[in-house]
C-alpha positions in Angstrom: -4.0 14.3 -34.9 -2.3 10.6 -34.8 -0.6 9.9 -31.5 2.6 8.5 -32.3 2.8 4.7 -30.1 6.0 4.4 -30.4 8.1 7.4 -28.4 8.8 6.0 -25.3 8.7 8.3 -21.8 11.6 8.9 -19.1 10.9 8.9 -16.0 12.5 11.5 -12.9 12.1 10.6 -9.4 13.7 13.1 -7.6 14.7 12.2 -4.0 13.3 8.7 -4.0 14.7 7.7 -0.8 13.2 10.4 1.4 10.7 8.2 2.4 12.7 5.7 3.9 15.0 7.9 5.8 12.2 10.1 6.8 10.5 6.5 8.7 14.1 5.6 10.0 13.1 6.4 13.4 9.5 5.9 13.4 7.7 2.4 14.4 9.3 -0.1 12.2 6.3 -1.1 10.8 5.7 2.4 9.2 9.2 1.9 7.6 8.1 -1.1 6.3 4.9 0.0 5.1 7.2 2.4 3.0 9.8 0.1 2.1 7.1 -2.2 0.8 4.7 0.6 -1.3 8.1 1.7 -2.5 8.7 -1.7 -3.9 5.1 -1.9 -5.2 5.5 1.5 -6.9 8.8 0.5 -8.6 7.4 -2.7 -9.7 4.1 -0.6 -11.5 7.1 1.1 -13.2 8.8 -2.3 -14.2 5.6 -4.2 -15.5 5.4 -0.7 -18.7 9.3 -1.2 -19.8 8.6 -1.4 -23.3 7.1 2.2 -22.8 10.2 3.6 -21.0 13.2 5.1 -22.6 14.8 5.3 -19.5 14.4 6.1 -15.3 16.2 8.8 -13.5 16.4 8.6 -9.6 17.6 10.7 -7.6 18.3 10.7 -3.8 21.5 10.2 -1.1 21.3 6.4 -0.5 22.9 3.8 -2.7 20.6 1.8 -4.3 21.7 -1.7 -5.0 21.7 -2.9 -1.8 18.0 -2.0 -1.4 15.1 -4.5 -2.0 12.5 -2.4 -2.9 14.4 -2.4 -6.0 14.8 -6.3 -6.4 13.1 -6.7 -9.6 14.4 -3.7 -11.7 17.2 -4.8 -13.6 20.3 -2.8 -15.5 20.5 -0.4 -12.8 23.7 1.8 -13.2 25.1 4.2 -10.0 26.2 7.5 -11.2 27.8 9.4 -8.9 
């Protein structure tokens, strides 16, 4: 059997900002430890783009104005 290199995955994160709201009123260093490994985790996803067809997130908070996704680009809001 020959696996085929060049289908590419998509990726579903369901919820991916129930972290953060879940640390909202905890010590703000523990929502900053999550802000931080959430921006470490979407970076890991980053760094394999030529193996991606596409991401799907899903969760309640709008997304481009948060920095743990600063180095994703072509982000699109559906709504």
């Amino acid at each position: 059997m020959q696996i085929s290199t060049r289908n590419r995955v998509v990726i579903l994160v369901d919820e991916y900002d129930k972290p953060m709201i879940d640390s909202l009123n905890k010590a703000k260093e523990v929502h900053e430890e999550i802000k931080e490994t959430s921006h470490n985790f979407y970076q890991v996803i980053k760094s394999g783009d030529e193996h991606i067809k596409f991401v799907l997130l899903t969760g309640v908070s709008q997304f481009s104005g948060l920095s743990i996704f600063s180095g994703l680009n072509n982000l699109h809001d559906v709504q």
